[in-house]
C-alpha positions in Angstrom: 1.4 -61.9 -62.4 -1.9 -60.7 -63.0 -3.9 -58.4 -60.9 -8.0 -59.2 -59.5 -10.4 -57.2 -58.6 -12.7 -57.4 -56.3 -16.0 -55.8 -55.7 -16.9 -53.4 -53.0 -19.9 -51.7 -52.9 -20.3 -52.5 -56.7 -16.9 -50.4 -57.4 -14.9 -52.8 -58.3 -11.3 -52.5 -56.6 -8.1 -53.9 -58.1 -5.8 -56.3 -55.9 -2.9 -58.1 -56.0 1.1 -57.9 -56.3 1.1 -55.7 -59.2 -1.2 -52.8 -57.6 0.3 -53.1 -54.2 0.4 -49.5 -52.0 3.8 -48.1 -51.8 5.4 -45.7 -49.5 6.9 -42.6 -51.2 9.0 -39.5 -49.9 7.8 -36.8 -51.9 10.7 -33.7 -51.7 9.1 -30.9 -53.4 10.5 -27.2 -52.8 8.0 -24.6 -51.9 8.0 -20.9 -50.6 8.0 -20.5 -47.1 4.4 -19.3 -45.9 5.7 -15.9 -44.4 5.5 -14.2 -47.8 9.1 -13.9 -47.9 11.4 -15.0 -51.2 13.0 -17.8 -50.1 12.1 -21.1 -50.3 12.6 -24.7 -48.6 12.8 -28.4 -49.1 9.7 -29.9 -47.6 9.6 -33.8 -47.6 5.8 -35.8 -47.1 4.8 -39.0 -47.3 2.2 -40.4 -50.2 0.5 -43.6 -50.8 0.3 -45.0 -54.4 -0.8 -48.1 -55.9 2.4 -49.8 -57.8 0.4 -50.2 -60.9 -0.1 -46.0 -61.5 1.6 -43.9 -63.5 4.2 -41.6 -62.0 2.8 -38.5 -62.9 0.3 -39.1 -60.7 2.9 -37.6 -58.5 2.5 -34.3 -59.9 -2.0 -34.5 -59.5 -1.2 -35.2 -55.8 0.9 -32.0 -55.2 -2.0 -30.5 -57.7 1.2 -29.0 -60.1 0.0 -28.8 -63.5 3.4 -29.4 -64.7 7.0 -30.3 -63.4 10.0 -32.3 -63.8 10.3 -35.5 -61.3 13.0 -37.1 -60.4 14.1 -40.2 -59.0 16.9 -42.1 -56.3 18.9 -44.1 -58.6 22.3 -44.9 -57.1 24.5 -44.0 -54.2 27.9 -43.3 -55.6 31.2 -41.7 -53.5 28.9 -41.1 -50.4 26.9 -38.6 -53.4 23.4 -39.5 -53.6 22.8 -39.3 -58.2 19.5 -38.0 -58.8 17.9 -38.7 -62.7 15.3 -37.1 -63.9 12.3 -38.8 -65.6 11.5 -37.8 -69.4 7.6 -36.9 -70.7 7.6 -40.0 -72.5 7.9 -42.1 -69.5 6.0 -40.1 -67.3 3.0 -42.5 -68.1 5.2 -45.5 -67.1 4.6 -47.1 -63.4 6.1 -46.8 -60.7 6.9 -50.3 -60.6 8.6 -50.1 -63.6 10.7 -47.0 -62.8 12.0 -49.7 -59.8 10.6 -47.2 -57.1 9.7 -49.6 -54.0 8.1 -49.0 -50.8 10.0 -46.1 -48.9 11.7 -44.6 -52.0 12.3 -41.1 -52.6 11.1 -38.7 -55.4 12.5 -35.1 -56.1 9.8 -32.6 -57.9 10.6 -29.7 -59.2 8.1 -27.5 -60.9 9.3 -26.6 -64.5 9.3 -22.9 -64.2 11.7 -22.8 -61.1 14.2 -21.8 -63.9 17.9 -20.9 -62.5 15.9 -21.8 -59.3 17.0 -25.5 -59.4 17.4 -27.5 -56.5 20.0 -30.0 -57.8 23.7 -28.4 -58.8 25.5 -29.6 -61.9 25.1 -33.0 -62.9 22.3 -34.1 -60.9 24.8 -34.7 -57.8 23.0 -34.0 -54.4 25.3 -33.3 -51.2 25.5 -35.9 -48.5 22.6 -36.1 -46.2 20.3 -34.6 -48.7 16.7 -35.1 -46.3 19.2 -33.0 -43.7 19.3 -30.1 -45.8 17.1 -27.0 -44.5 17.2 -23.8 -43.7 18.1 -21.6 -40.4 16.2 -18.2 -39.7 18.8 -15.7 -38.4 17.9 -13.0 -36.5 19.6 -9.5 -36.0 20.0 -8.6 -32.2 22.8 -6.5 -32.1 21.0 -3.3 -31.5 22.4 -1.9 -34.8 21.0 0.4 -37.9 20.6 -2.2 -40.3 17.7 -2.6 -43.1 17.4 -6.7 -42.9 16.6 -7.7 -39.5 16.3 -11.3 -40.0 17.3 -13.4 -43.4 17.1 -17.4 -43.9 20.2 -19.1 -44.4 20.4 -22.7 -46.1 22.1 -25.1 -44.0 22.9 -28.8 -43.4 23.1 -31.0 -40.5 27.6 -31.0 -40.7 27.6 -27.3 -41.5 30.0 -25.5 -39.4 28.6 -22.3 -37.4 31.3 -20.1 -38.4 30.1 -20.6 -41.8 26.5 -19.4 -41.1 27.5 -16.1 -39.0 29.7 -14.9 -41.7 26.9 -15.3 -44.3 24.1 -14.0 -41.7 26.6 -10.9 -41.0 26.8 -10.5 -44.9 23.4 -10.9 -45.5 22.3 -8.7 -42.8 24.9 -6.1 -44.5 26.3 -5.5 -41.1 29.7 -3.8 -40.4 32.4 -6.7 -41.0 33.9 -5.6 -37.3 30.9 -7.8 -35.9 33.0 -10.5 -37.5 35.0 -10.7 -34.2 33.1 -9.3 -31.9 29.6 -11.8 -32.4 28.2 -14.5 -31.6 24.7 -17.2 -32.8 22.4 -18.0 -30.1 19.6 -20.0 -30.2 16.4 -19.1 -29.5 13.9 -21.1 -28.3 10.4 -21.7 -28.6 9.3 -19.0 -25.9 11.2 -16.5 -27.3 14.1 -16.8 -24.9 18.1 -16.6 -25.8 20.2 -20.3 -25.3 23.7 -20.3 -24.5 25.4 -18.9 -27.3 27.4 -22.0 -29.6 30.8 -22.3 -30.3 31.8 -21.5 -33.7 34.2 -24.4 -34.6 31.1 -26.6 -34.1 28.5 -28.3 -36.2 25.2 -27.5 -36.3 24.8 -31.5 -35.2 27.7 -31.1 -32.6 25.7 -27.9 -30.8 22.3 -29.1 -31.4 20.9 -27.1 -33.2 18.0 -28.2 -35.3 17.2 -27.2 -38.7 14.3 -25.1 -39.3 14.9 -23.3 -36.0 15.9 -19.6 -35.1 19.3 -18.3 -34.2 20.1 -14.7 -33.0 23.2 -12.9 -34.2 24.1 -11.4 -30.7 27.3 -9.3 -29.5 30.4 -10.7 -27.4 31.6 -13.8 -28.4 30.9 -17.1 -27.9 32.6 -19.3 -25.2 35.9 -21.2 -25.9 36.1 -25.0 -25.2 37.1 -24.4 -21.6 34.5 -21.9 -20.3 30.9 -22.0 -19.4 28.4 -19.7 -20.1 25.9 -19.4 -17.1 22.9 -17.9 -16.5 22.3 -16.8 -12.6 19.0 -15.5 -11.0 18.6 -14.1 -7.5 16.4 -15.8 -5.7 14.1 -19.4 -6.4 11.4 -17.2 -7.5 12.7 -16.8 -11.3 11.1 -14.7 -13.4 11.4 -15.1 -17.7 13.6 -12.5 -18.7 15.1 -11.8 -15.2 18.3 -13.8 -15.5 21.7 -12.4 -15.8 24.7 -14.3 -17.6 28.4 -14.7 -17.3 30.9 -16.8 -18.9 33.7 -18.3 -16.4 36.5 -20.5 -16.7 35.4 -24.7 -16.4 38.1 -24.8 -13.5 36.7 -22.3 -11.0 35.5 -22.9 -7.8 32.2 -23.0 -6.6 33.2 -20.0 -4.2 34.9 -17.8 -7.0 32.1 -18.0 -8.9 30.2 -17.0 -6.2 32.2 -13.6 -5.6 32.0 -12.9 -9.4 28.0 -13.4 -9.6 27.7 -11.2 -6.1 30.1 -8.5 -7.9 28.0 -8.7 -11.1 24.5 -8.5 -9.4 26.0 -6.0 -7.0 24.8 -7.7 -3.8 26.8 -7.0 -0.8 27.9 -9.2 1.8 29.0 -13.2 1.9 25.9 -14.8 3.2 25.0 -16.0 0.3 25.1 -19.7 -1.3 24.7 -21.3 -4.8 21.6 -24.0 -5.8 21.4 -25.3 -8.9 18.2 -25.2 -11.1 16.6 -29.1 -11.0 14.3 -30.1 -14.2 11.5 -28.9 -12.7 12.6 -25.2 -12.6 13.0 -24.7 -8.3 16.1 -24.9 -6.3 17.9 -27.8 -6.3 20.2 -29.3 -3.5 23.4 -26.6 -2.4 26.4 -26.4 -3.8 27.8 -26.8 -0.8 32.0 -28.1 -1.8 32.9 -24.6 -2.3 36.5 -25.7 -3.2 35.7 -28.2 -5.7 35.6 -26.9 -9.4 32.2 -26.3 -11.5 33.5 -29.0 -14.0 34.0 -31.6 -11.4 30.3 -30.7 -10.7 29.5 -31.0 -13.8 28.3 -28.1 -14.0 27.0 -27.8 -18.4 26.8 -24.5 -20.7 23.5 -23.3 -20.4 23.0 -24.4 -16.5 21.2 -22.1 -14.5 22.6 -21.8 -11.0 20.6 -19.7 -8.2 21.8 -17.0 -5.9 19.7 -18.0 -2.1 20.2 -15.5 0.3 21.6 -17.7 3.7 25.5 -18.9 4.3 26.0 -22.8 4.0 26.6 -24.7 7.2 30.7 -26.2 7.5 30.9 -29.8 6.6 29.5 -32.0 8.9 26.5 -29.5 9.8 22.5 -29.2 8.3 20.7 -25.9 8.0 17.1 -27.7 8.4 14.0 -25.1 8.8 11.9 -25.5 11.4 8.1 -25.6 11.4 5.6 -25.5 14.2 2.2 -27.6 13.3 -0.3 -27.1 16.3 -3.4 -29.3 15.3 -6.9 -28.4 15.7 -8.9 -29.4 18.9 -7.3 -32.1 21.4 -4.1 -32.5 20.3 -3.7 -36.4 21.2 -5.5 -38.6 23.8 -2.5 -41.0 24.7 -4.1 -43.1 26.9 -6.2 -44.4 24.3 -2.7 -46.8 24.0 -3.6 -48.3 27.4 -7.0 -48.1 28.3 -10.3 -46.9 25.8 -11.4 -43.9 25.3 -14.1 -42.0 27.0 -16.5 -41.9 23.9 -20.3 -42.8 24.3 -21.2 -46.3 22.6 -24.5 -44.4 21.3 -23.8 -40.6 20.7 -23.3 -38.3 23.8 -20.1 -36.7 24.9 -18.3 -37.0 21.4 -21.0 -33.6 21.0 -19.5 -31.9 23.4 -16.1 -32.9 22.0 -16.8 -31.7 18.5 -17.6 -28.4 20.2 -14.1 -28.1 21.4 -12.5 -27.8 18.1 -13.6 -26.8 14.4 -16.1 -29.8 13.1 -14.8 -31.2 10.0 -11.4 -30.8 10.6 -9.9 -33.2 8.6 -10.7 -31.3 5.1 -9.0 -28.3 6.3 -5.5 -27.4 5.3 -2.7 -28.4 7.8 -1.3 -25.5 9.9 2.3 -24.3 9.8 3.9 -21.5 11.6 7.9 -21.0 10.3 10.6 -20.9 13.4 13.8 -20.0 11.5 16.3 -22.3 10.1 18.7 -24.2 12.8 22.2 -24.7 12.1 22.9 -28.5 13.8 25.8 -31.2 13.4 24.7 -34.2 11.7 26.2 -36.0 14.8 23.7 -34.5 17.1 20.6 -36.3 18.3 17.1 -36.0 17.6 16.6 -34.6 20.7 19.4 -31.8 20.5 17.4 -30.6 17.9 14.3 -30.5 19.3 16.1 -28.7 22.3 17.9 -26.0 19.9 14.2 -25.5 18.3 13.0 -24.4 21.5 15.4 -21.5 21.8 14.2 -19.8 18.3 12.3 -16.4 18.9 8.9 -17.5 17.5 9.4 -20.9 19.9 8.8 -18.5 23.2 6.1 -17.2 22.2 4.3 -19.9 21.5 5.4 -21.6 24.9 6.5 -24.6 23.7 6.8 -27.6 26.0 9.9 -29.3 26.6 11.7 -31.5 24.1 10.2 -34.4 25.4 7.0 -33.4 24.6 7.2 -32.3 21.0 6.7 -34.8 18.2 8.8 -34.1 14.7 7.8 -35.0 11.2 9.6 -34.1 8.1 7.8 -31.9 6.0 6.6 -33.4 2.9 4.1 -30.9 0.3 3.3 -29.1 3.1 1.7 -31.8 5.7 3.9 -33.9 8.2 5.4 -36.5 6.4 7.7 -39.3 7.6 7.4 -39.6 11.7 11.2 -39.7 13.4 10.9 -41.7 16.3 13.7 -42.1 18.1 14.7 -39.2 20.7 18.6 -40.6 20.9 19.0 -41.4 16.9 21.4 -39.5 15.5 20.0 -37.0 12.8 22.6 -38.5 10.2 21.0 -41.8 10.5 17.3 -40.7 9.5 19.4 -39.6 6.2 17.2 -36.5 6.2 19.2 -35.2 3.2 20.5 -31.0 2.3 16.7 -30.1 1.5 15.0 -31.6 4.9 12.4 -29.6 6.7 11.1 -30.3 10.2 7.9 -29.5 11.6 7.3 -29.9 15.7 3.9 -31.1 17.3 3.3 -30.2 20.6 2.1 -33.9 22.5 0.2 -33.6 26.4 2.3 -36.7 27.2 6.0 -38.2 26.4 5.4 -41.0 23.5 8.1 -43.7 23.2 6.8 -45.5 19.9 8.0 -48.7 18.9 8.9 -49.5 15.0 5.8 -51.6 14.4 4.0 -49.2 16.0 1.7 -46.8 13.6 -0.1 -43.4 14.5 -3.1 -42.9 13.1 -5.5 -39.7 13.6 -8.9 -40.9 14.1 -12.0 -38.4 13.7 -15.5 -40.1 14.8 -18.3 -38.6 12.1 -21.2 -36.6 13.2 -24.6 -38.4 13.5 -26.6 -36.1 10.7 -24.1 -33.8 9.1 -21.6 -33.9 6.7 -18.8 -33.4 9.6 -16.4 -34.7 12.1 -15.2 -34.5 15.2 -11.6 -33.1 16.2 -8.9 -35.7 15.8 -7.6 -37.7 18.4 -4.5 -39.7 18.0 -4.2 -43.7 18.3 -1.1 -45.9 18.1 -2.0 -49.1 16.2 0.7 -52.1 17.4 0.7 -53.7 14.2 3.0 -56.7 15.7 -0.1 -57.7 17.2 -1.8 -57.9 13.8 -2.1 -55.5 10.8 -4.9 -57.0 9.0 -8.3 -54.7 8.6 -10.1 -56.3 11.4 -7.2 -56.1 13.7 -7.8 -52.1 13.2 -11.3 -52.3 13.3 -11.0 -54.1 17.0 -8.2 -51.6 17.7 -10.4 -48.5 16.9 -13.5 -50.2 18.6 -11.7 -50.5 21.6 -10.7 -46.9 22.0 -14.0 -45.7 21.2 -15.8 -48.3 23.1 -17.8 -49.5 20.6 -18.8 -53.3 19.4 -16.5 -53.9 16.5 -19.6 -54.6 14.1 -21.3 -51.3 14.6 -18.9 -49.2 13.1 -16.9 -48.2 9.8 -13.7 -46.9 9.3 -12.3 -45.2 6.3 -9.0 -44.0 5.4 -9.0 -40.2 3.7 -6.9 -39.3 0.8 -6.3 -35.6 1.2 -4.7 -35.0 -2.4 -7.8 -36.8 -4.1 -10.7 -35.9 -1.1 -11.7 -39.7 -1.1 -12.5 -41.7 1.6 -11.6 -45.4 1.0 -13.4 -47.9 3.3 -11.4 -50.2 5.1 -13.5 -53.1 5.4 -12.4 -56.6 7.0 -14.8 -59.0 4.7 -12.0 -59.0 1.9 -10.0 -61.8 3.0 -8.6 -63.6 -0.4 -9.2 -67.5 -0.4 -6.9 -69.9 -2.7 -8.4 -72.7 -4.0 -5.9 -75.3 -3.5 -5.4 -75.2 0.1 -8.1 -73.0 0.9 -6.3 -71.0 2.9 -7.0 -67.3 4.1 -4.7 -64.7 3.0 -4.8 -62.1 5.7 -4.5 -58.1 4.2 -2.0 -56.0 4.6 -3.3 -52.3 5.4 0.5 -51.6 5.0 0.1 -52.6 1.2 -2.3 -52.3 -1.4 -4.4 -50.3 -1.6 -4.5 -48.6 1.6 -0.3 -48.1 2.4 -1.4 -46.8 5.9 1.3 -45.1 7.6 2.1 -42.6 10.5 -0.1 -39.8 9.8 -3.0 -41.3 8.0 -6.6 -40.1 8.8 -8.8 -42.5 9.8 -12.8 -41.5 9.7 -14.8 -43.2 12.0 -19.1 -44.2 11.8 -21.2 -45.3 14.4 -23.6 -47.7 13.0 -25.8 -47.2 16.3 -26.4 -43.7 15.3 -25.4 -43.2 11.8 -26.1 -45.8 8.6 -25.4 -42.9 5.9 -22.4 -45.3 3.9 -20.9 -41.4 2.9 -17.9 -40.4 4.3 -17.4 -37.2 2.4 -17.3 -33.7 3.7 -19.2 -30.6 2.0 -15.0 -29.4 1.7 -14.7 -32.7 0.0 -16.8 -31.9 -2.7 -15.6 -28.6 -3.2 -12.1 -30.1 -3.5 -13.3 -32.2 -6.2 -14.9 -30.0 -8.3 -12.1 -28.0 -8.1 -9.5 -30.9 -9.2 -12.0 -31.4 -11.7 -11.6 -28.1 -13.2 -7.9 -27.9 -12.8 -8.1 -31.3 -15.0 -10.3 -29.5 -17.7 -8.0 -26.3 -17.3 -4.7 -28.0 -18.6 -6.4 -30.2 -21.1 -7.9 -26.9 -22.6 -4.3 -25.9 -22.6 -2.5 -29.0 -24.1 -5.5 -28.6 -26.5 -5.0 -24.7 -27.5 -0.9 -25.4 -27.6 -1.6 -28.4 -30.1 -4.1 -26.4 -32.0 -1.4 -23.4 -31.8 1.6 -25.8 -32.5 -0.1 -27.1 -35.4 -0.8 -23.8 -37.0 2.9 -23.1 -36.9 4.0 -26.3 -38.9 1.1 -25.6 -41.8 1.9 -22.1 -42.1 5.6 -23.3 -42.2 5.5 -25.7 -44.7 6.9 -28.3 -42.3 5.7 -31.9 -43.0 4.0 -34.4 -40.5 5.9 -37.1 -39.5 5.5 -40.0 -41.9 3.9 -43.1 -40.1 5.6 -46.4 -41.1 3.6 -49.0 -43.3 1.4 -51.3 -41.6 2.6 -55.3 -40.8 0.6 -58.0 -39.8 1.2 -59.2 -36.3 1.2 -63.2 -35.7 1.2 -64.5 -32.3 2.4 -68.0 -31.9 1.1 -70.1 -28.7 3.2 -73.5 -27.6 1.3 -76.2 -26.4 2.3 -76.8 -22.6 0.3 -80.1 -22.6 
C-alpha cells in the first residue's frame, strides 16, 4: 500500500486506498438551543480521509478538548463503547478499525458527572433511538414548571413518561389517575390522547416531538376517541371529542354526538373526514358497528344537517344550468346550420347572447335535494325534479326536454343518456349531483354519438359567438377531419377555410385540432388515422369547440381577453404557493438549527455501470 498524489491546481492531492473518504456518525451531546439546561444526543454525518488522525474529530466540532469514543463490539444486544486514550488520539482512523458508516461518541471533557455513557461504557439498546420528549402542562393547574424535557427511547413505555412529567411538573400525584399524554402536532393542535400500556414506537410517537399532559384519561383498548365537527365547513379549534365504545353503532353514536353538541332533532347524518379534509361518502349502515367500519382513534366524523335515504334510495341534489344565448340548434344533426359562409347573420346572433361566452363561468341555480330509488329511471327523476319549488318558477319544460349531466367541479360533467336506464346502472355513487339543461327539442343520442358546443369567433375581436350545440356521430369517423367536415357542414362553410380548436377551461388554452397530423409507418406506409377520443385532445360530451372563418378571419389566436386574465391569475396562484413552500422550508429549517436536530445523512456515492447485450 502506498498512497499518490496527484496534482490539482499545483496543490498536490493525496489518493489512493490508504487516504480513502469515510463515512462517520458523529454523536456528540449538546444543549438544546432554547436556553434551557437540558441537553440532547445530536447525531451528523462527517467526511474524513482514512489516513487522518482521529482528533481531527474534535477540530470538526471546533471542541478544544474532549474524550472520543468508539463502536467496538455488540455484546448481549448492549452496544460496548471504549474510549480512545491522548496517546492514540494521533493514530488514524484506519488504524482504530473505524470504516465507512462507523460511529463515534464525543464527549467534551468538562461534561463531569454529565456523562452520557452509564457504568462500564455499556449503552442501552437502540442507542441512535435515544432522545428526548418535550412535555407540556395543560391541565389548567397552579404549577411553576409548565413544560420540562423528558429522555426517552424508541420501547419506552408511556406510563413511564407521565409519571416522571407529573413529577417533574411537581403536580398533585391525584393527576396520576385522572391524566392523560397527547400529542401535539405541528400546528399546535391536540392528537388523540395514547394509551398508556403502549410504546412510544407502538403509538407513534416520534422522538423529539411535543406531548401534552392533559385531564381525563386515555382510551382503553376497546374505545375510540373521536373528534366530531358540525358541519363540512371545519374550523381549527372548533372540533368537539368523545370517547365511545369500538362496538357501537353508527346510530348511537349519532344520538350521543347530537346530545353532546346539543342539537335537537334526528335529521341529521354522519360523513366521515376523507384525506383531503371535506366530507366524505355517508355513513349510511346505521346498524353496523364503528369497528366494522373501521372507524380508527383519531378519525374525524362530521355532523351534516339532512336524514339519510332507506336502503335502496339516493338523496342526489339537483342543479339547474340554463346556458347563455340559444340554448341548442338541433337541427344542425339533420340539415346545416343557417350561418353565412362569409360573415353576416352570425352578428346578429352574437347580439343575442353575451359575446365571449365560452370564458365565463358556468351557471348553476340549486333545486333542493330529491330523495329517489335507485330502481327508478332516468326519466322519473327528471319528472320528480320538476315538482321542486325553485323548478316552477323557472318554468321548466317537460322531462323530455331537459338534458342531465353529473356535476363534476362545478361544470356538467359526464352526459346520461338514456331516458329508461335505471339510475343504479349509471353507478352515480352516495356523492352524485345532477344538473338539468333545458333542450328546444327531445334528443335521443346514440352511444357513439358526442355533443360538442361549438362557438364561431368574431371577425376582429377577441370574442365569440353564443354556443350552439352539435352531435358529432363518431361511428361515421372520429378522426380530426371527420370533425372538421362535420363542423363545416353545420356552419356551411368549405372545410379548408376554417379552424377549429378545442378550449381547456381549467388551463384557458385553446388547442388546435388540425387534420394534417396523420402518423405514417415506414414499413407499410400506412396512415394511422387520429383519434380525437385519445391523446391529446380526449374530446367528450361537453367539450367546447371554437370555430374561425378563414374567409373573414386569418388571426391564428384563439384566446379571449378572459383568457389572459385567467392565466395571469394561474400564474400567480403558481408563484403564491411556491412563495409558501418556500417560506415553510425557510421556517422549517430554522426550527431544526435552532433545535440542534441533524440533516439527514446522504449515503456514499457508487459508480453506476450499465451493461448493453448485443442483439445481433
Amino acid at each position: 500500500m502506498f498512497t499518490r498524489h496527484l496534482m490539482v491546481g499545483g496543490v498536490q492531492i493525496p489518493t489512493g486506498v490508504d487516504c480513502e473518504p469515510l463515512l462517520l456518525h458523529i454523536l456528540h451531546l449538546e444543549t438544546s438551543g432554547d436556553g434551557q439546561s437540558c441537553e440532547q444526543l445530536v447525531e451528523a454525518p462527517h467526511i474524513f480521509p482514512a489516513n487522518a488522525a482521529v482528533s481531527t474529530v474534535l477540530t470538526a466540532l471546533a471542541l478544544p478538548e474532549g474524550v472520543i469514543f468508539t463502536h467496538s463490539a455488540w455484546s448481549a444486544g448492549e452496544a460496548s463503547w471504549t474510549p480512545i486514550s491522548q496517546e492514540d488520539m494521533q493514530r488514524t482512523f484506519r488504524e482504530h478499525g473505524l470504516k465507512d458508516g462507523s460511529s463515534v461518541l464525543v464527549q467534551d471533557s468538562y461534561s463531569g458527572d454529565n456523562s452520557v455513557l452509564p457504568q462500564g461504557g455499556n449503552w442501552i439498546p437502540g442507542m441512535r433511538e435515544v432522545d428526548w420528549l418535550e412535555v407540556k402542562n395543560l391541565c389548567q393547574l397552579e404549577s411553576g414548571e409548565k413544560r420540562v424535557k423528558i429522555v426517552a427511547a424508541a420501547n419506552t413505555v408511556v406510563f413511564d413518561i407521565r409519571i416522571k412529567a407529573i413529577k417533574e411538573l411537581k403536580l398533585m400525584t391525584e393527576l396520576v389517575e385522572n391524566s392523560c399524554l397527547r400529542p401535539i402536532d405541528r400546528h399546535g393542535k391536540l392528537l388523540h390522547p395514547v394509551p398508556d400500556s403502549s410504546t412510544l414506537k407502538e403509538a407513534e410517537v416520534k422522538l423529539g416531538s411535543s406531548l401534552g399532559l392533559c385531564l381525563g384519561k386515555a382510551p382503553t383498548s376497546s374505545q375510540l376517541f373521536l373528534f366530531f365537527a358540525l358541519g363540512s365547513d371545519i374550523q381549527p379549534g372548533t372540533e368537539m371529542e368523545v370517547i365511545v365504545e369500538e362496538t357501537l353503532s353508527v346510530r348511537d353514536c349519532l344520538k350521543i354526538m347530537l346530545e353532546k353538541s346539543g342539537l335537537p332533532g334526528d335529521g341529521w347524518h354522519l360523513r366521515k373526514m376523507d384525506w383531503c379534509y371535506e366530507a366524505g361518502e355517508p355513513l349510511c349502515e346505521e346498524d353496523v358497528t364503528l369497528k366494522e367500519l373501521m372507524i380508527c382513534s383519531g378519525d374525524t366524523l362530521l355532523l351534516i344537517e339532512g336524514k339519510l335515504p332507506p336502503p335502496g334510495f339516493l338523496k342526489v341534489p339537483i342543479w339547474w344550468h340554463q346556458p347563455q344565448g340559444p340554448s341548442g340548434c338541433w337541427e344542425s344533426r339533420d340539415q346545416p346550420h343557417s350561418s353565412p359562409a362569409e360573415g353576416g347573420s352570425w352578428r346578429a346572433a352574437a347580439t343575442q347572447g353575451v359575446p365571449g361566452h365560452v370564458p365565463a363561468e358556468v351557471p348553476l341555480l340549486f333545486l333542493g335535494d330529491l330523495d329517489i330509488s335507485e330502481d327508478a329511471r332516468l326519466l322519473d327523476l327528471k319528472s320528480q325534479a320538476r315538482a321542486l319549488p325553485p323548478a316552477s318558477e323557472l318554468a321548466v319544460p317537460g322531462p323530455a326536454l331537459l338534458r342531465a349531466w353529473t356535476l363534476e367541479n362545478k361544470r356538467p360533467g359526464r352526459l346520461l343518456r338514456a331516458n329508461r336506464q335505471q339510475l343504479k346502472e349509471y353507478k352515480l355513487g352516495r356523492r352524485a349531483a345532477i344538473c338539468l339543461e333545458p333542450l328546444q327539442k327531445e334528443e335521443h343520442l346514440g352511444p357513439q354519438e358526442v355533443l360538442l358546443r361549438t362557438q364561431m369567433r368574431i371577425p376582429g375581436q377577441r370574442l365569440y359567438a353564443p354556443a350552439v350545440d352539435l352531435v358529432w356521430d363518431t361511428a361515421r369517423g372520429s378522426t380530426a377531419g371527420a370533425l372538421r367536415q362535420r363542423v363545416a357542414d353545420c356552419y356551411a362553410l368549405p372545410v379548408e377555410k376554417i379552424e377549429i380548436a378545442k378550449y381547456f377551461p381549467e388551463k384557458f388554452e385553446w388547442l388546435p385540432i388540425s387534420s394534417w397530423n396523420q402518423q405514417v409507418t415506414r414499413k407499410k406506409k400506412k396512415k394511422k388515422q387520429d383519434n380525437l377520443q385519445g391523446a391529446p385532445y380526449y374530446l367528450k360530451d361537453g367539450d367546447t369547440i371554437g370555430i374561425k372563418n378563414l374567409l373573414v378571419d386569418d388571426n391564428e389566436d384563439f384566446s379571449t381577453i378572459r383568457d389572459d386574465i385567467g392565466k395571469e391569475n394561474l400564474k400567480q396562484q403558481a408563484l403564491g404557493k411556491r412563495l409558501s413552500r418556500e417560506a415553510l422550508r425557510a421556517q422549517s429549517g430554522d426550527m431544526l438549527s435552532s433545535s440542534g436536530t441533524p440533516a439527514r445523512p446522504r449515503g456514499p456515492e457508487a459508480a453506476l455501470s450499465i451493461h448493453v447485450g448485443s442483439f445481433r
